[in-house]
N, C-alpha and C positions, 0 to 999 in steps of 0.2 A: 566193415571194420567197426568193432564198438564204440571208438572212441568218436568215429563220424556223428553214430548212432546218436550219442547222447548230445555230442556237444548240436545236432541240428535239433534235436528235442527241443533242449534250452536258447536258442536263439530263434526259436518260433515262436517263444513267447514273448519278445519285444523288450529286448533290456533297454534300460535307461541311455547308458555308454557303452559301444563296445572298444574295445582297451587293444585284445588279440587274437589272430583269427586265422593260427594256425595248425600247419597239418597233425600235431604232436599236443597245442596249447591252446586252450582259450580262453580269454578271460572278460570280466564285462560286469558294470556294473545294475544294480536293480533297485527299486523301490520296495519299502515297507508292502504295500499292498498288493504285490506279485509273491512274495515270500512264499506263499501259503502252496502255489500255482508250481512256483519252484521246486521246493521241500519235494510235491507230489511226484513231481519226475524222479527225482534225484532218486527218494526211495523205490518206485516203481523199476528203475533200472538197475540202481546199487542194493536195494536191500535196507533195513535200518541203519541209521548210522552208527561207524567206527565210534565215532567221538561225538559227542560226550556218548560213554559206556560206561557200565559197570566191570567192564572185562580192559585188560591191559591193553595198549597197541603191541603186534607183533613187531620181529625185527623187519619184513617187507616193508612192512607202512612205514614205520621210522625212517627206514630208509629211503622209500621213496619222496617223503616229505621233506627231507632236510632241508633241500635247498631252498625251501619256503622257508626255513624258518621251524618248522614245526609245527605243533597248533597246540595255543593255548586255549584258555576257561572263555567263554561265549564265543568259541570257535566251532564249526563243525564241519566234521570231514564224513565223506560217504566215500568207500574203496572197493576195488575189485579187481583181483589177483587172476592177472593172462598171462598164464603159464607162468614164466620167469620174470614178467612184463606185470608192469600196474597200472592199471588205468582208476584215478580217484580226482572227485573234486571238493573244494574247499568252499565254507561259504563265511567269511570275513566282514561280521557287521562292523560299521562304522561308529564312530562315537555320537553321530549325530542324532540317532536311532530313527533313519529313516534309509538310509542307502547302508546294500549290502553288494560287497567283491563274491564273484564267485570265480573261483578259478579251477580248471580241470584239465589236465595233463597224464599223460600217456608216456610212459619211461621202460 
């Protein structure tokens, strides 16, 4: 399953906190100086990112994100549409500018 895929991708690289760590969701925090480690999966598996783009969010993505909230400006999302199904993740910097949330769910 992809979503196994990715989320054992990124927990092989040693987050800071993990938050959740399930079959659908997972989420977990990282350091400024994995970012770079991260980013490199993310697009390797997803592609460029949705967000920040020059191109709109489709209505899938909106949809699948809502219950996050959405994603706003120094927000980035990486998506990928399984079949009827989304699997994308979020990466949620902190104010602190050293830890970043990454969240990725499967809907």
């Amino acid at each position: 399953m992809e979503f196994k895929r990715i989320r054992d991708e990124v927990k092989s690289l040693s987050p800071e906190t993990l938050r959740s760590d399930n079959s659908d969701y997972f989420e977990a925090v990282f350091i400024k100086g994995e970012l770079v480690k991260l980013n490199a999966r993310l697009t390797n598996f997803f592609g460029e990112p949705a967000w920040p783009s020059k191109d709109k969010l489709t209505s899938q993505m909106d949809e699948a994100i809502k219950d996050f909230g959405g994603i706003q400006g120094g927000q980035t999302l990486y998506f990928k549409g399984v079949g009827i199904n989304s699997l994308f993740a979020m990466l949620w910097p902190w104010q602190d500018g050293v830890h970043t949330t990454i969240k990725i769910a499967y809907k």
